[in-house]
C-alpha positions as CSV (number, residue, x, y, z in Angstrom):
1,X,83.8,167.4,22.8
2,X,85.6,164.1,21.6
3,X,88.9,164.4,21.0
4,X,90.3,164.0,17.6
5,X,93.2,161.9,18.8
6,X,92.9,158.2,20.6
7,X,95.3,157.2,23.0
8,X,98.3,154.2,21.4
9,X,97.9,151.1,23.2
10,X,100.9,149.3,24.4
11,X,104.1,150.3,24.0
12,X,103.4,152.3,20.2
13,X,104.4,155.9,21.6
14,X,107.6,154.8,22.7
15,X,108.4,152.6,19.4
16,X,107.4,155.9,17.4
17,X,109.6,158.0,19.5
18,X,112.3,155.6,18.4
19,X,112.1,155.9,14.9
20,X,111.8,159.5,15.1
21,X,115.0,159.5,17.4
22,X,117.4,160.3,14.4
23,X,116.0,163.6,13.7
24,X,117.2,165.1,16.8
25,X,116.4,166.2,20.3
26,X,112.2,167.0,20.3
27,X,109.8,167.1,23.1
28,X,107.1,164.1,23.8
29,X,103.9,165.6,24.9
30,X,100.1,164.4,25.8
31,X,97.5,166.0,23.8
32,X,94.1,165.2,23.5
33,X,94.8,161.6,24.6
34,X,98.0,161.4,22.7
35,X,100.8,161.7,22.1
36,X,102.3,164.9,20.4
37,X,106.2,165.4,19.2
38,X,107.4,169.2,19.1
39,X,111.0,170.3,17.8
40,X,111.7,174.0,19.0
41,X,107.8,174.6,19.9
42,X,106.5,173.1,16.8
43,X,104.7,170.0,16.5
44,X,105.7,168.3,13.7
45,X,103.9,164.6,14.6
46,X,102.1,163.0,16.6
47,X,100.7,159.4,17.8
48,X,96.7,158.6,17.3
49,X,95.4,155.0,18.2
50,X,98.4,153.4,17.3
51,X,99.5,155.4,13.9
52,X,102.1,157.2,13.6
53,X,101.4,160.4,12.1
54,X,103.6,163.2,10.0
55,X,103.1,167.0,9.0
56,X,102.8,167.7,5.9
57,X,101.8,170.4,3.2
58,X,101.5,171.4,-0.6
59,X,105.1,170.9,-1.1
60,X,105.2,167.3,0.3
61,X,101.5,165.8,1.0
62,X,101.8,164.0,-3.0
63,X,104.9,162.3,-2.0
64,X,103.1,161.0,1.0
65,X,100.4,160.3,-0.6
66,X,102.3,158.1,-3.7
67,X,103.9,155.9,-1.0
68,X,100.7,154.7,0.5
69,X,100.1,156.9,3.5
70,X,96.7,158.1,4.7
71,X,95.1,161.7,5.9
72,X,94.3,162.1,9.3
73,X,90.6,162.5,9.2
74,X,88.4,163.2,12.0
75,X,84.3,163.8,12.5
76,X,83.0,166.9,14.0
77,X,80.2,167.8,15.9
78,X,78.1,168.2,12.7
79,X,79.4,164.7,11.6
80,X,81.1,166.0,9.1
81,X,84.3,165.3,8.1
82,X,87.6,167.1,9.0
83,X,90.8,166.6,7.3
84,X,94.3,168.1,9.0
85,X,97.3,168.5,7.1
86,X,98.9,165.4,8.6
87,X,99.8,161.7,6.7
88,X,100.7,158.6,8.2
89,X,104.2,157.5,8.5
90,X,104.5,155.3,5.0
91,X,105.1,151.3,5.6
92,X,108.6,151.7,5.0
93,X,109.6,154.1,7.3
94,X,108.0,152.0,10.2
95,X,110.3,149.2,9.2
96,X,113.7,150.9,11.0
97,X,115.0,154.6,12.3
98,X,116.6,154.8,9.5
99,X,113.8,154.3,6.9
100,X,111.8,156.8,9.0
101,X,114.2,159.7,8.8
102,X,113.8,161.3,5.6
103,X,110.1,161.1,6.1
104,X,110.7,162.6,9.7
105,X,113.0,165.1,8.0
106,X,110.2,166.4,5.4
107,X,107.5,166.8,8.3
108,X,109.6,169.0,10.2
109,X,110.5,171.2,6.8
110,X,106.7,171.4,6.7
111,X,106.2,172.8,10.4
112,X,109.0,175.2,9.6
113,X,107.2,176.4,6.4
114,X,104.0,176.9,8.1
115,X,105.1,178.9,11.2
116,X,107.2,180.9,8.3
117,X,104.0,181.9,6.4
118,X,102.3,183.2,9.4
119,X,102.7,187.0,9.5
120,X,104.1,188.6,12.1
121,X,102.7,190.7,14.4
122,X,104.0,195.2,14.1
123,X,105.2,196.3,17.3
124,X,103.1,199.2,18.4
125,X,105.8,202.5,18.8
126,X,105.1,204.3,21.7
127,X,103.6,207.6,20.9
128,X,105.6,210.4,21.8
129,X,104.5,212.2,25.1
130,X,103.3,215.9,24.6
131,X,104.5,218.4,26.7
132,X,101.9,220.4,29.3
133,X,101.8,223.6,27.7
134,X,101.8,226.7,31.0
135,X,98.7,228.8,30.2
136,X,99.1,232.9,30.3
137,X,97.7,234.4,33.5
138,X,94.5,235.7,32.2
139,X,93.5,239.3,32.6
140,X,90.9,240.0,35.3
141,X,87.3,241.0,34.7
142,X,86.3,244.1,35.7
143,X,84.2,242.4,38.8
144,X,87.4,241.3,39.4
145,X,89.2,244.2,39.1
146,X,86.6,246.3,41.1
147,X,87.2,244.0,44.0
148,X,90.6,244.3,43.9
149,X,90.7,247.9,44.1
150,X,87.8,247.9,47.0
151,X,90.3,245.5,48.8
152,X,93.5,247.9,48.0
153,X,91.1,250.9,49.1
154,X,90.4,249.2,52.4
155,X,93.9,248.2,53.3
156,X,94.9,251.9,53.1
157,X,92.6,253.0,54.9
158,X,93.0,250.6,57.9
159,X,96.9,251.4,57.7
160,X,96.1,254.5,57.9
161,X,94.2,254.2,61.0
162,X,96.5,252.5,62.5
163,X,98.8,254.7,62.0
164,X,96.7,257.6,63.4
165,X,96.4,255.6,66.3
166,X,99.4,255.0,67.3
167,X,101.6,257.0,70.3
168,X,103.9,258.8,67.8
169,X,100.7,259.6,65.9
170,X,98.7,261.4,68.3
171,X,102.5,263.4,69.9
172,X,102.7,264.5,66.6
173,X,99.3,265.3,66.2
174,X,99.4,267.4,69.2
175,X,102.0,269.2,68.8
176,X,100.8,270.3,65.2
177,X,97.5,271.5,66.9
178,X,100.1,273.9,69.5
179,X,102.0,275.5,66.1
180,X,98.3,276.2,64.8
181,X,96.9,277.7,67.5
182,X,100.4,280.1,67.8
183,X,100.3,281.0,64.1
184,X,96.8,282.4,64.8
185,X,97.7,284.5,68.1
186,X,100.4,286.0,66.6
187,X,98.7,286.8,63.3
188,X,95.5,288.9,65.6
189,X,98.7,290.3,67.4
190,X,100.3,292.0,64.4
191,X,96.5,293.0,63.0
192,X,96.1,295.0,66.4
193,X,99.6,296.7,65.9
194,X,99.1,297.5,62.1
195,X,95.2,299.3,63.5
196,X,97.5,302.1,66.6
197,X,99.0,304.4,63.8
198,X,95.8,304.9,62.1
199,X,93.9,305.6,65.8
200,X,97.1,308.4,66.7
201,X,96.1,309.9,63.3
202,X,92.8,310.8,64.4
């Protein structure tokens, strides 16, 4: 794509940056073949085969336009043709610094007005972060539940055998089979006393 803007020949860059000198400190900056001049990040001119050129708007563009000066006009792809809010520097102001600062002075207004109308972008607020809510143990299903109690069942029953099997177990085991077997001998021992006094009778 062609650029809009054709270089200055010479020294014209460096004659424009002296008339615009008065306005302040601004930054000189190639664009497009240029020449562009920015004051805090705006562009408020800029230098196109070997015109100086000036921003302006609705406020300002009839004064500019009264003292003689000319719209920056460019063709497009489709050949047709383009106009930016810019106007030459007037004859006047390209006589001295001096001439060229109220001028200078408007097309920086301008810049400021335009970056003022833009509107400006919300901030996005961070959305507050939910808490994990702990869920409830749930109940268990009666499959659940059945193999619980099957494993429960189980368990006491192989403590249980291990308890039977152990030393102190089968002592005591023993030893309860002794008193059994001495409860019965005695108990046929007083059933053959309790039968003599009924024999003497006879």
């Amino acid at each position: 794509m062609k650029s809009p803007i054709s270089p200055p020949t010479g020294g014209f860059a460096e004659y424009a940056q002296e008339l615009l000198a008065p306005v302040g400190r601004f930054v000189a900056r190639r664009m497009f073949g240029g020449q562009g001049f920015f004051m805090d990040g705006l562009m408020f001119s800029f230098v196109s085969r070997d015109v100086l050129y000036l921003k302006v708007d609705d406020e300002t563009r009839a004064r500019f336009e009264q003292a003689g000066s000319q719209p920056f006009v460019y063709e497009a792809k489709n050949r047709k043709q383009v106009s930016l809010n810019y106007c030459s520097m007037p004859e006047e102001g390209m006589e001295s610094p001096a001439l060229a600062l109220p001028w200078a002075r408007m097309a920086i207004e301008a810049a400021l007005r335009k970056a003022n109308s833009k509107p400006l972008k919300a901030k996005r607020t961070a959305k507050p972060r939910t808490t994990s809510k702990t869920k409830a143990p749930s109940e268990p299903t009666g499959a659940k539940r059945r193999a619980s109690s099957t494993h429960r069942s189980k368990a006491a029953q192989s403590s249980n055998s291990k308890v039977l099997s152990s030393p102190s177990a089968k002592v005591a085991s023993k030893t309860a089979k002794k008193s059994l077997r001495a409860r019965s001998v005695k108990s046929t021992k007083l059933k053959k006393t309790a039968k003599l006094p009924k024999q003497a009778a006879k």
